[in-house]
ChimeraX commands (.cxc) that place a marker at each C-alpha (Angstrom):
marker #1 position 0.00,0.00,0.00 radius 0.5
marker #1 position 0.65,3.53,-0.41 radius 0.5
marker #1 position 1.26,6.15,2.28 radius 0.5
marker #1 position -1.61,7.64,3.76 radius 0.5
marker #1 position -2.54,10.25,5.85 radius 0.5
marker #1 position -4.93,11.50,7.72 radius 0.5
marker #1 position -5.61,13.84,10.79 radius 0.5
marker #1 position -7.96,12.80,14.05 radius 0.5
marker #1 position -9.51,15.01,16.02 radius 0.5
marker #1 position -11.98,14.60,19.60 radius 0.5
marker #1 position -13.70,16.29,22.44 radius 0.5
marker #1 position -15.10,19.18,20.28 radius 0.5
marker #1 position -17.33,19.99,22.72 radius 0.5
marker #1 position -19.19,22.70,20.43 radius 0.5
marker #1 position -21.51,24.82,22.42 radius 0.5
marker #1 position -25.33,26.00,21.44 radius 0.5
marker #1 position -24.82,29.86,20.31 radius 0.5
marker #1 position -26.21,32.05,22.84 radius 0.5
marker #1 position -25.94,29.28,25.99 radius 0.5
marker #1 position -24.46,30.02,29.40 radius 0.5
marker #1 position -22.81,26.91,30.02 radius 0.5
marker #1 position -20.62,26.64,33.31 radius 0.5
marker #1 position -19.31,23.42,31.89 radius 0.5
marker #1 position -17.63,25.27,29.35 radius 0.5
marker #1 position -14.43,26.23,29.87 radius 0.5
marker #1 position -12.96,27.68,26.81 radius 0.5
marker #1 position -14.48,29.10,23.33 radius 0.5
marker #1 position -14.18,25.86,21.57 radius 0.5
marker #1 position -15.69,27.53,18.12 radius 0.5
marker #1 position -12.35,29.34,18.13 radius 0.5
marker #1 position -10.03,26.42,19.11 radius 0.5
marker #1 position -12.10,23.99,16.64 radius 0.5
marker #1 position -12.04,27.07,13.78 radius 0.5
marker #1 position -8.18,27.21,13.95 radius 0.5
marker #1 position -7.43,23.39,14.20 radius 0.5
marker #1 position -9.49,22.88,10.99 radius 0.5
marker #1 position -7.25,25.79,9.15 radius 0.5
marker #1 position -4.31,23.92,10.29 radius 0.5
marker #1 position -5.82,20.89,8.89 radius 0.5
marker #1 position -6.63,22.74,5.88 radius 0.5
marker #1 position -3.07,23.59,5.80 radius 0.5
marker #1 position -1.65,20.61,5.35 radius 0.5
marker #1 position 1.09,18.96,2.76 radius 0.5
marker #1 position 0.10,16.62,1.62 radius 0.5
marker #1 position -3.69,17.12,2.22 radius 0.5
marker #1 position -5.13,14.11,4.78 radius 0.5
marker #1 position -7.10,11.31,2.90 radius 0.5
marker #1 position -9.82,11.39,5.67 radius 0.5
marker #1 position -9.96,13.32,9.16 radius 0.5
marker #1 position -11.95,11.27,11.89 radius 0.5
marker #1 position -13.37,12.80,14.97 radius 0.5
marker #1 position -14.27,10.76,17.68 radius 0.5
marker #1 position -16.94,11.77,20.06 radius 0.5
marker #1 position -18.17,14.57,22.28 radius 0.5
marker #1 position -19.03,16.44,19.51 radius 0.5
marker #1 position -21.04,18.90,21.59 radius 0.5
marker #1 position -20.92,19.86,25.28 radius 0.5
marker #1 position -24.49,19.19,25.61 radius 0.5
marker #1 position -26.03,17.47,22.30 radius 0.5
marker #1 position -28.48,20.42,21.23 radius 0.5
marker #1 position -29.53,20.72,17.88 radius 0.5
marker #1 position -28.39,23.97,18.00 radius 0.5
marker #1 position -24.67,22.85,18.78 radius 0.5
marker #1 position -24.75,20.43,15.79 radius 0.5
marker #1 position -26.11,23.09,14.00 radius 0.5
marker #1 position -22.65,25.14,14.96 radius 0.5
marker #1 position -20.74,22.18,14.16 radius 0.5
marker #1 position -22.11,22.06,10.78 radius 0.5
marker #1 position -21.69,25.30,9.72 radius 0.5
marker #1 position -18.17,25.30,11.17 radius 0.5
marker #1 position -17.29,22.11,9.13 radius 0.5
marker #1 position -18.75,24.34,5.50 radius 0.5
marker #1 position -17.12,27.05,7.16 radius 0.5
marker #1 position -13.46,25.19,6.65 radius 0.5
marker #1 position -14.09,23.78,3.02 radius 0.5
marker #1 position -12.56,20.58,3.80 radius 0.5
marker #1 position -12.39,18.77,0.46 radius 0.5
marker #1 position -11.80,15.24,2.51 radius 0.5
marker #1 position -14.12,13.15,3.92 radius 0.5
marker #1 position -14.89,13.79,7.71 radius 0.5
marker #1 position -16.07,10.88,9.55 radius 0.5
marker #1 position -17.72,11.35,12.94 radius 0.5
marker #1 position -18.65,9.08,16.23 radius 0.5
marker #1 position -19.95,9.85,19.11 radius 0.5
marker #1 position -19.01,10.80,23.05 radius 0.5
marker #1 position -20.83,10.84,26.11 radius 0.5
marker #1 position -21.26,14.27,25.76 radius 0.5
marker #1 position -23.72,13.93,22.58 radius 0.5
marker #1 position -26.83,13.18,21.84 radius 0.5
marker #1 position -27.49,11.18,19.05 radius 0.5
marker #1 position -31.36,12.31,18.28 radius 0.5
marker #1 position -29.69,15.66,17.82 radius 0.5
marker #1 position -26.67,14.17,15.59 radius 0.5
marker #1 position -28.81,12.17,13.71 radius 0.5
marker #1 position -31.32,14.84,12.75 radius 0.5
marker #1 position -28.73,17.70,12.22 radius 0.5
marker #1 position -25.98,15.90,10.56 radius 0.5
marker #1 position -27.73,13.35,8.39 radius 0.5
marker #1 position -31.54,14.88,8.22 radius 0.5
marker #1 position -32.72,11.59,9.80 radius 0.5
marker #1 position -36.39,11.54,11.27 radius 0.5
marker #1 position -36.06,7.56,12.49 radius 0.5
marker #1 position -33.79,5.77,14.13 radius 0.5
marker #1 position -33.09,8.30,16.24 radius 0.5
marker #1 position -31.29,5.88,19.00 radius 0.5
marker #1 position -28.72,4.34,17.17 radius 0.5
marker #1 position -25.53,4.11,17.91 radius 0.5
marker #1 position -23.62,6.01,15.06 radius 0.5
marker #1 position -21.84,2.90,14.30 radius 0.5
marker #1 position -20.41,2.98,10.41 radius 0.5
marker #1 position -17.21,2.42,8.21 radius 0.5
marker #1 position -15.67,3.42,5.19 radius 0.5
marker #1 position -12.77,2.14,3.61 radius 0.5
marker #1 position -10.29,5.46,1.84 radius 0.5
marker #1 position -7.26,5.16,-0.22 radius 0.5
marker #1 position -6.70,1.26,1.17 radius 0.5
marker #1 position -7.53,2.08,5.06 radius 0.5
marker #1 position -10.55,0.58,6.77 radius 0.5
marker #1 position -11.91,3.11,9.02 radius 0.5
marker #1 position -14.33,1.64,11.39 radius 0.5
marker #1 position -16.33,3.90,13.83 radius 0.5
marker #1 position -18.04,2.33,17.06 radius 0.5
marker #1 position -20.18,4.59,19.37 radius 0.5
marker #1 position -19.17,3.83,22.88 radius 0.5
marker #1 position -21.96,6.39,24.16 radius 0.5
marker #1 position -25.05,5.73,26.52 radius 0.5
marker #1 position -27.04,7.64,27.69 radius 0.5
marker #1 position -26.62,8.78,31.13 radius 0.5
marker #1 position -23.19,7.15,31.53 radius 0.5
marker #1 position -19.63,8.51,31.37 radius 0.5
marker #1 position -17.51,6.00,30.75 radius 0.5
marker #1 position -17.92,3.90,27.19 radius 0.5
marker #1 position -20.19,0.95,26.75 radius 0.5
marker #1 position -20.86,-2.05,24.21 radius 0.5
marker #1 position -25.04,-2.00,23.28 radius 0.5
marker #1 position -26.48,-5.71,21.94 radius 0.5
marker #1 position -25.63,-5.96,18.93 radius 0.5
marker #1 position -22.55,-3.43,18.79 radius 0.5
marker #1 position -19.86,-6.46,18.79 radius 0.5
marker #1 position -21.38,-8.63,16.75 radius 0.5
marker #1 position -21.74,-5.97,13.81 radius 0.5
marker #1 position -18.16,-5.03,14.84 radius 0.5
marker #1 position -17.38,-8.46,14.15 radius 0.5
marker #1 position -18.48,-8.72,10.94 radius 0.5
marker #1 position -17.20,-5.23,9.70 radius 0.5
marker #1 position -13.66,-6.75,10.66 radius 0.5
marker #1 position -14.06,-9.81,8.48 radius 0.5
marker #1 position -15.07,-7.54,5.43 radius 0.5
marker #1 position -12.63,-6.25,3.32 radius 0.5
marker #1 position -9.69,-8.88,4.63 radius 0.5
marker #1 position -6.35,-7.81,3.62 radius 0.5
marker #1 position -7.06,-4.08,3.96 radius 0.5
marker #1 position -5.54,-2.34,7.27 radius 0.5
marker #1 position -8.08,-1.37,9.72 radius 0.5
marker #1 position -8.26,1.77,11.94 radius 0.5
marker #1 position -10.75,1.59,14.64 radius 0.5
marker #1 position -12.51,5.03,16.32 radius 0.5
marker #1 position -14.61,4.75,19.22 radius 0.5
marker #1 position -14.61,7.47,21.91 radius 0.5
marker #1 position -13.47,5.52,25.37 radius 0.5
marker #1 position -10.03,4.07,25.09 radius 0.5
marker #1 position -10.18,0.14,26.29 radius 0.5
marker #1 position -9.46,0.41,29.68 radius 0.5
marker #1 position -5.85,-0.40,31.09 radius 0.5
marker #1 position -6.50,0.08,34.67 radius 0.5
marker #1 position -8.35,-3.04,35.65 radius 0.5
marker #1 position -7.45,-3.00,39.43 radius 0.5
marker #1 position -8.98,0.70,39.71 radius 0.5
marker #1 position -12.35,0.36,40.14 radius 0.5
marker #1 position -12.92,3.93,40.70 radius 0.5
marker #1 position -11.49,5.35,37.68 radius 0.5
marker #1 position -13.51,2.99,35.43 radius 0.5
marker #1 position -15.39,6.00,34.13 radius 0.5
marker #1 position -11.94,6.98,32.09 radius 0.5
marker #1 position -12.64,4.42,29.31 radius 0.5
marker #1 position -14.66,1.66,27.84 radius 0.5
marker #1 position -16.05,-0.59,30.52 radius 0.5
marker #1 position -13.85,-3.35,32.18 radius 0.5
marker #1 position -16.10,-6.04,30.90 radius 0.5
marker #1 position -16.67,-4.45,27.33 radius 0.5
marker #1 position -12.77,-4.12,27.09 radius 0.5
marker #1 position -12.26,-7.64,27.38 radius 0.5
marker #1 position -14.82,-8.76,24.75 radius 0.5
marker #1 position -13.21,-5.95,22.35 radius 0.5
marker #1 position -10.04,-7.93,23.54 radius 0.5
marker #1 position -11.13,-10.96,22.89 radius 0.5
marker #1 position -12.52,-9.60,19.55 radius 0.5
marker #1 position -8.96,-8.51,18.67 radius 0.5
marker #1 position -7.28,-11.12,19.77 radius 0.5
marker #1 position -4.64,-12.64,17.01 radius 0.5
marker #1 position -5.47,-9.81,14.32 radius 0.5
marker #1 position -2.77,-8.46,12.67 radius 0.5
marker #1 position -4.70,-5.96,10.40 radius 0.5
marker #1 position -5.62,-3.55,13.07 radius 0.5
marker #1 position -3.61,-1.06,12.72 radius 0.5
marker #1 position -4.96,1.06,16.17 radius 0.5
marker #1 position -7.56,2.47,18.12 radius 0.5
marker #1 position -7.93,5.96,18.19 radius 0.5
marker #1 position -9.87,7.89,21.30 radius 0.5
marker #1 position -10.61,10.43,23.34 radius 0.5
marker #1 position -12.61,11.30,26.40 radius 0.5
marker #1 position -9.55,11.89,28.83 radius 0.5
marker #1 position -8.38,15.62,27.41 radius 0.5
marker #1 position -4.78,14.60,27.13 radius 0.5
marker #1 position -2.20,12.87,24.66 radius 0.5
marker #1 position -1.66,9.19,25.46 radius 0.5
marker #1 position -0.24,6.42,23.35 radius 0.5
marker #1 position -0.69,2.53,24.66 radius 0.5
marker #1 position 0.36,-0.45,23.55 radius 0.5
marker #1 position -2.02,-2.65,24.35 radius 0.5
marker #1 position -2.04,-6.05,23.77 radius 0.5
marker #1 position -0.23,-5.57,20.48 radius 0.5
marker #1 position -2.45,-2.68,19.14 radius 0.5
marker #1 position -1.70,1.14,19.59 radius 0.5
marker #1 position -3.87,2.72,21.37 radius 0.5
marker #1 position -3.79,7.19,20.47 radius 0.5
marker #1 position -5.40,9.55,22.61 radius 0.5
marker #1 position -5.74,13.12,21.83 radius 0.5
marker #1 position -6.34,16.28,24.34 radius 0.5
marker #1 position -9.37,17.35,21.82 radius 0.5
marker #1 position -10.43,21.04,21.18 radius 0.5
marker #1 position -11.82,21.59,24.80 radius 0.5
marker #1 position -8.77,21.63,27.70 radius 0.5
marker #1 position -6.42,19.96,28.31 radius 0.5
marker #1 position -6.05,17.40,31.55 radius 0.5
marker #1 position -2.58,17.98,33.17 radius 0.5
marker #1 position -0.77,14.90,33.40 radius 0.5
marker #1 position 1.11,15.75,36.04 radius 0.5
marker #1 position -1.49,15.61,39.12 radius 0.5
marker #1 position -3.60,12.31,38.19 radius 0.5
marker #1 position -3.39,10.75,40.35 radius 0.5
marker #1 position -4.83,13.09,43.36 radius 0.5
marker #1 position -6.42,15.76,41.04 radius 0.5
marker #1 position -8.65,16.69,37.71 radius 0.5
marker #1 position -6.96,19.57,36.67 radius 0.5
marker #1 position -7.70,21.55,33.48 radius 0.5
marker #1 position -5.81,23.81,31.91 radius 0.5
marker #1 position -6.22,26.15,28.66 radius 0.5
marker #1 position -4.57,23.53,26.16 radius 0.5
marker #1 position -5.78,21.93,22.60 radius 0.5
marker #1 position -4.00,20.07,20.06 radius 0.5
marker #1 position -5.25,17.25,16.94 radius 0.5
marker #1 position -3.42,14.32,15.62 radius 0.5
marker #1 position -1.65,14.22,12.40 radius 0.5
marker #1 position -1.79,9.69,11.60 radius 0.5
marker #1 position 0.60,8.44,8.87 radius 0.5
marker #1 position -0.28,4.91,7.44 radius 0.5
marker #1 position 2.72,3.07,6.32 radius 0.5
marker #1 position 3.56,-0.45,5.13 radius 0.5
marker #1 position 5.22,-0.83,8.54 radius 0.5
marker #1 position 1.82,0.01,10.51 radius 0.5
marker #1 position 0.61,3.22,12.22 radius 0.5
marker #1 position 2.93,6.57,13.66 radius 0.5
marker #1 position 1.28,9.54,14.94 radius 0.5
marker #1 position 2.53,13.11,15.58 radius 0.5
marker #1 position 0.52,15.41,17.69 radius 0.5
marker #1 position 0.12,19.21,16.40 radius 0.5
marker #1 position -0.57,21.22,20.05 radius 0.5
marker #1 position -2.20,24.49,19.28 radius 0.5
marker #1 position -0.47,28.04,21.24 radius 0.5
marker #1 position -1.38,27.41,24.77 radius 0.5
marker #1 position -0.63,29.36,28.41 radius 0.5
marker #1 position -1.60,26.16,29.85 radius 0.5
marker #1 position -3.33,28.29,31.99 radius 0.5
marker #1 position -5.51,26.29,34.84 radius 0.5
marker #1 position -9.69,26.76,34.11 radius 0.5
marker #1 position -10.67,24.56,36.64 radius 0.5
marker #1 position -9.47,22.02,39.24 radius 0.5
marker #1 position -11.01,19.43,41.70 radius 0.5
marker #1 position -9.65,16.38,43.76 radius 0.5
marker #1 position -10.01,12.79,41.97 radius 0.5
marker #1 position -11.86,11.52,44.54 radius 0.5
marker #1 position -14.77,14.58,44.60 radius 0.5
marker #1 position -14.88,14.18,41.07 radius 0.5
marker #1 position -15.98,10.52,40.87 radius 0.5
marker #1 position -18.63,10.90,43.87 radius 0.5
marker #1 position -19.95,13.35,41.44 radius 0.5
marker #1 position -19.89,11.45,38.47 radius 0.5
marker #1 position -21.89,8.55,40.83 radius 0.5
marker #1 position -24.58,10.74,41.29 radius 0.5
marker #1 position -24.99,11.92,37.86 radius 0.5
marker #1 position -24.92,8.42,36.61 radius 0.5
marker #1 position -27.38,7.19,39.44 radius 0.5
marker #1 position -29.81,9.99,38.83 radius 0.5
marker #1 position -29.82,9.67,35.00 radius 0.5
marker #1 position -30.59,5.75,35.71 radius 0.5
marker #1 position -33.75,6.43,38.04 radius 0.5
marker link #1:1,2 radius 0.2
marker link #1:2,3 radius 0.2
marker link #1:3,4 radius 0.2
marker link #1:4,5 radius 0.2
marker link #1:5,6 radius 0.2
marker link #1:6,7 radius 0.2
marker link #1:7,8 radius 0.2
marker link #1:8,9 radius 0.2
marker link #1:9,10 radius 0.2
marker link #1:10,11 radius 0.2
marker link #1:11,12 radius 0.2
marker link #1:12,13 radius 0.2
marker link #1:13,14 radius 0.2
marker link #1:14,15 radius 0.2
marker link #1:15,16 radius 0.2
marker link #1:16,17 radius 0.2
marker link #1:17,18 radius 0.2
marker link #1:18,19 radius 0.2
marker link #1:19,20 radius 0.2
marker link #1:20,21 radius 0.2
marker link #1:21,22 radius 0.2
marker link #1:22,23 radius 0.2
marker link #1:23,24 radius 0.2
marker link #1:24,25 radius 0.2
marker link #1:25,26 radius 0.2
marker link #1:26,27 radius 0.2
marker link #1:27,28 radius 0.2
marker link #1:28,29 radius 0.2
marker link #1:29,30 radius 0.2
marker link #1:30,31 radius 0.2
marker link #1:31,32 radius 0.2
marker link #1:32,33 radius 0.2
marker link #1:33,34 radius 0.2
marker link #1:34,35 radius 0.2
marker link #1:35,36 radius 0.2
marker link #1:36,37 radius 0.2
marker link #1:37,38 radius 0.2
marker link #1:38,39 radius 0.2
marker link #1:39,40 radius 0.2
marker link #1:40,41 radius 0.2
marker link #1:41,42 radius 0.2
marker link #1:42,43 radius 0.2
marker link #1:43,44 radius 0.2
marker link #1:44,45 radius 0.2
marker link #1:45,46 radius 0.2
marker link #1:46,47 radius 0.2
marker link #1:47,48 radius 0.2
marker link #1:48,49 radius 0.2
marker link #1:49,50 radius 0.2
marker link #1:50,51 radius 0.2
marker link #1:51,52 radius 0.2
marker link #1:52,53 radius 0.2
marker link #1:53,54 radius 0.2
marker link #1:54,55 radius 0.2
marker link #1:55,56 radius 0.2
marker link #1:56,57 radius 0.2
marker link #1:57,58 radius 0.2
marker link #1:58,59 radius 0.2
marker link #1:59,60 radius 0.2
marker link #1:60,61 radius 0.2
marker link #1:61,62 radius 0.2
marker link #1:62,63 radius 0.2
marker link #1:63,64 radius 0.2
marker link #1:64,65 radius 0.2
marker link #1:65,66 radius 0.2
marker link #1:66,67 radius 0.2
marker link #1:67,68 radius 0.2
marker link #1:68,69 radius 0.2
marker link #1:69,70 radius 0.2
marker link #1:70,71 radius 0.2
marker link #1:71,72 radius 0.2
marker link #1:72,73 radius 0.2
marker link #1:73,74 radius 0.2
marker link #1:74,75 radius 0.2
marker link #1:75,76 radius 0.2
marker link #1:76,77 radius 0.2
marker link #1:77,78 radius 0.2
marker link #1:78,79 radius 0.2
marker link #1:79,80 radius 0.2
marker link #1:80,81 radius 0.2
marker link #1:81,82 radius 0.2
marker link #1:82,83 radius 0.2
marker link #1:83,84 radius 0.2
marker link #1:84,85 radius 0.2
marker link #1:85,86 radius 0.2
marker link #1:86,87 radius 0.2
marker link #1:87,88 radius 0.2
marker link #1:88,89 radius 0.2
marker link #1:89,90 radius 0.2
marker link #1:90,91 radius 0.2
marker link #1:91,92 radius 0.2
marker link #1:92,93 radius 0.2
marker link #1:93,94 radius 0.2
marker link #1:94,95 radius 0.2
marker link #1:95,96 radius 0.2
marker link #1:96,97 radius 0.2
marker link #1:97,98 radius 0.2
marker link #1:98,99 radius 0.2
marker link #1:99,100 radius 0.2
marker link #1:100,101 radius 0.2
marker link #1:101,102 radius 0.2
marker link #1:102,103 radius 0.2
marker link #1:103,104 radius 0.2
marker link #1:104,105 radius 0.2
marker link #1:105,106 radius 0.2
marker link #1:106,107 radius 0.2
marker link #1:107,108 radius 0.2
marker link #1:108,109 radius 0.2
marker link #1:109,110 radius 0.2
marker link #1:110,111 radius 0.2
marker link #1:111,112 radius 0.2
marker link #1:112,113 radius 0.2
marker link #1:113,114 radius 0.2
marker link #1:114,115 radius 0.2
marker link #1:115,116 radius 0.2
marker link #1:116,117 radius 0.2
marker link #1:117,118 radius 0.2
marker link #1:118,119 radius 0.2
marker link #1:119,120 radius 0.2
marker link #1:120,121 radius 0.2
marker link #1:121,122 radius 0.2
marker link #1:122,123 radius 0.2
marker link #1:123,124 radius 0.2
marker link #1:124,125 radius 0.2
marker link #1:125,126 radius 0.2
marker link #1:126,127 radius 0.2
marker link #1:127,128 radius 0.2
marker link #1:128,129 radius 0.2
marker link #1:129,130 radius 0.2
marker link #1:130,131 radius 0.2
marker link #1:131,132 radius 0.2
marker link #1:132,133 radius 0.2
marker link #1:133,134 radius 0.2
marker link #1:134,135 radius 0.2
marker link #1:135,136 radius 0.2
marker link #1:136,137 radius 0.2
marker link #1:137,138 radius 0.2
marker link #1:138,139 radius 0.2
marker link #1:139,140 radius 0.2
marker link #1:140,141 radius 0.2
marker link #1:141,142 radius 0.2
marker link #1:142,143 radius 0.2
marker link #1:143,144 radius 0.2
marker link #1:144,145 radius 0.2
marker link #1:145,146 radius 0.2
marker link #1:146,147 radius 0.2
marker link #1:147,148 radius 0.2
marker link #1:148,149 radius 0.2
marker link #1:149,150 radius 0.2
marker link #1:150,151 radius 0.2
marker link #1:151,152 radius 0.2
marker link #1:152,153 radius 0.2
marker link #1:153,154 radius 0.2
marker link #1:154,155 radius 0.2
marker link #1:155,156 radius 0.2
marker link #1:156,157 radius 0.2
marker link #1:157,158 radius 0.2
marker link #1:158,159 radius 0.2
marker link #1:159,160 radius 0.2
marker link #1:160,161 radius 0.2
marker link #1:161,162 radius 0.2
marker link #1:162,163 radius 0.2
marker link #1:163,164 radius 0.2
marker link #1:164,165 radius 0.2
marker link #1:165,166 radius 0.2
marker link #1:166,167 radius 0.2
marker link #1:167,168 radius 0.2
marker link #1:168,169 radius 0.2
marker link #1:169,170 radius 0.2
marker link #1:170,171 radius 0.2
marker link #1:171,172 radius 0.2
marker link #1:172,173 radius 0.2
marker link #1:173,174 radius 0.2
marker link #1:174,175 radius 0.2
marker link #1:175,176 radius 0.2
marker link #1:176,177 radius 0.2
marker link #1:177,178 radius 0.2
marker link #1:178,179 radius 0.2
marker link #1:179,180 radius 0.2
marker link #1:180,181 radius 0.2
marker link #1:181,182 radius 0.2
marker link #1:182,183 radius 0.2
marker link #1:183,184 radius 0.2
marker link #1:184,185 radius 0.2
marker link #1:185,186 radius 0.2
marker link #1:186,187 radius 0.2
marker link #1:187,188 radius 0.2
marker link #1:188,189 radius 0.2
marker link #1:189,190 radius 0.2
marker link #1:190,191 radius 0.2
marker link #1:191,192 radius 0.2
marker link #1:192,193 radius 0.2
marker link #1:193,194 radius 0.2
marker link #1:194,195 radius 0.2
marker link #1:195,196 radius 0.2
marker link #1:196,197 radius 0.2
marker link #1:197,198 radius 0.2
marker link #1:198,199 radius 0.2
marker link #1:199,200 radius 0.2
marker link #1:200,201 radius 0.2
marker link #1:201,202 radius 0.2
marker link #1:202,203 radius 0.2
marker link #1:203,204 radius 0.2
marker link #1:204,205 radius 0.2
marker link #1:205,206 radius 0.2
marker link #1:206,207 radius 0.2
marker link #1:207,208 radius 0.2
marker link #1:208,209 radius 0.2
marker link #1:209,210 radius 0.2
marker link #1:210,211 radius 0.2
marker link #1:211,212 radius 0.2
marker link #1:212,213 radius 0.2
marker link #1:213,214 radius 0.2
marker link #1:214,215 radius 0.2
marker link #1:215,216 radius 0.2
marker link #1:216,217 radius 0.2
marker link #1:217,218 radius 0.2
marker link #1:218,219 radius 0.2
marker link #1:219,220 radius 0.2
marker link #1:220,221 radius 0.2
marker link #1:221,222 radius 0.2
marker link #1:222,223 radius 0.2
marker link #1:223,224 radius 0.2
marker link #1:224,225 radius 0.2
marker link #1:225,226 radius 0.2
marker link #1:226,227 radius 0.2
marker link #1:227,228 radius 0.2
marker link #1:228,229 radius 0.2
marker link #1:229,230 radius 0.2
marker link #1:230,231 radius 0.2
marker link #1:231,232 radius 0.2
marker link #1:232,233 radius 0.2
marker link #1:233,234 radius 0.2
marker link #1:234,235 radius 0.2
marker link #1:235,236 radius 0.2
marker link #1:236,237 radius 0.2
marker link #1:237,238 radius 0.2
marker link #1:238,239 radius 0.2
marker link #1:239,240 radius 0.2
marker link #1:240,241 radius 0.2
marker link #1:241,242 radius 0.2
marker link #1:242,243 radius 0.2
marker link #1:243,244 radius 0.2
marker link #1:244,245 radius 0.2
marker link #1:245,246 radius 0.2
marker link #1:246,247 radius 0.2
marker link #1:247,248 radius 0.2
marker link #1:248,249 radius 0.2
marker link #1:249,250 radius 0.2
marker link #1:250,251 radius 0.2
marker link #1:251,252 radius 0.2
marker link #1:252,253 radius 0.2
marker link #1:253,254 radius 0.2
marker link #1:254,255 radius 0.2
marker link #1:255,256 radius 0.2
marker link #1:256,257 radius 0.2
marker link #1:257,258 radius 0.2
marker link #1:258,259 radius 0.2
marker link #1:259,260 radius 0.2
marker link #1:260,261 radius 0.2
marker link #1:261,262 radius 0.2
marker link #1:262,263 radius 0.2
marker link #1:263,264 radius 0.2
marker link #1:264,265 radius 0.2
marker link #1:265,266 radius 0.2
marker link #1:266,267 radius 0.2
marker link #1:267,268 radius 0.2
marker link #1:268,269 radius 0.2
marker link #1:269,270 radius 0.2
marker link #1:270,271 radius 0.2
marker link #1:271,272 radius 0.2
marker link #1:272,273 radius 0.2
marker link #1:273,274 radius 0.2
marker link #1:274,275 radius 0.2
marker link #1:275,276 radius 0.2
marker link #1:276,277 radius 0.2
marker link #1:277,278 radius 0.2
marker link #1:278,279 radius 0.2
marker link #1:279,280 radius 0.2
marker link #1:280,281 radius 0.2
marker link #1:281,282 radius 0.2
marker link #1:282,283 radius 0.2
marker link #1:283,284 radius 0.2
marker link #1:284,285 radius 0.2
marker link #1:285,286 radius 0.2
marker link #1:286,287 radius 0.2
view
């Protein structure tokens, strides 16, 4: 195969015009405006960009609606494929980005395969959760999506990261569920042709090698986490960046393109305070 490139980019988190949002922490129009000049920019030109998940802050209409223009607004001549985070809705995605009236509740699960790369998208979302989860069904399509086109690399997107932290209960919200990680695992298991999984969710660059696959992270277009103080505290600073991915006969290398940053902090709270909150959220949403 040819080289190929391609840029990723996550955690949009594109707010309804007009909104006061105190969940909102920097004017993501403006960070996502000047990422997609960079992108743009580029030489040579990406074959595809993928963005994967939280789209929106809060999954209005109205946000998508921002999105949309936003993505017209950069004359992109590539294809831009999209998944979702829990920060979306997908009634809204589905009706703003694709003019859908049914279906509604599915999972914006789909693939494409561009200049020799299969680029599979898996939508980790549900509602009223924060970390990722596998619906019925989801695997099994996944399945077969991997046995089509054999002998063409695959790049899988899905918002939560599989998890790598299996003996911290507490931080399961980070990524895809313990028990949905090992089925993808199990899934994966033996393939050669995956080239890597890319995510987001977390707000800060990570590369894993797990199990034999890279695993790429980006910060996203919101703030960035500082990876400095995980361990005791969530703390946020002014930060974006995207990731430039270059498909070679020898697999998968990433480079990530940080945008001008103070790295001032925009918000801070102890681990511990912020996963009591997340509890609640998650129990409330489920009564």
């Amino acid at each position: 195969m040819t080289t190929v490139t391609f840029a990723h980019i996550t955690d949009l988190h594109v707010g309804a015009p007009g909104m006061q949002d105190d969940h909102l922490y920097a004017d993501t129009t403006a960070n996502l405006r000047a990422v997609l000049a960079d992108i743009a920019a580029m030489d040579p030109a990406p074959s595809f960009v993928v963005a994967s998940g939280d789209l929106t802050n809060h999954g209005e209409p109205e946000a998508y609606e921002v999105l949309k223009a936003l993505m017209a607004e950069a004359g992109l001549s590539m294809p831009v494929l999209y998944t979702l985070g829990n920060h979306d809705r997908r009634d809204g995605f589905h009706r703003v980005m694709h003019g859908r009236t049914e279906g509604l509740d599915q999972p914006v699960d789909h693939a494409a395969v561009i200049d020799g790369v299969h680029v599979i998208l898996v939508d980790t979302s549900v509602p009223g959760r924060v970390g990722g989860h596998f619906e019925p069904g989801q695997l099994d399509r996944l399945a077969a999506e991997l046995a089509a086109h054999p002998g063409v690399p695959k790049l899988l997107v899905m918002h939560h990261a599989p998890a790598l932290d299996a003996d911290h209960p507490d931080l399961e919200w980070e990524s895809l569920s313990f028990a949905d990680t090992e089925l993808l695992r199990a899934l994966l298991d033996g393939r050669r042709d995956v080239l890597g999984i890319l995510s987001g969710h977390i707000h800060y660059d990570r590369v894993s090698h797990w199990h034999g696959i890279p695993v790429v992270v980006g910060i996203g277009q919101h703030a960035a986490t500082d990876p400095l103080r995980l361990a005791s505290e969530f703390r946020m600073l002014a930060g974006a960046s995207f990731v430039v991915g270059t498909v070679r006969p020898s697999g998968l290398s990433v480079t990530f393109v940080p945008q001008p940053s103070d790295r001032r902090e925009l918000k801070s709270a102890p681990i511990a305070a912020l996963t009591a909150l997340i509890r609640q959220y998650e129990a409330a949403a489920a009564e």
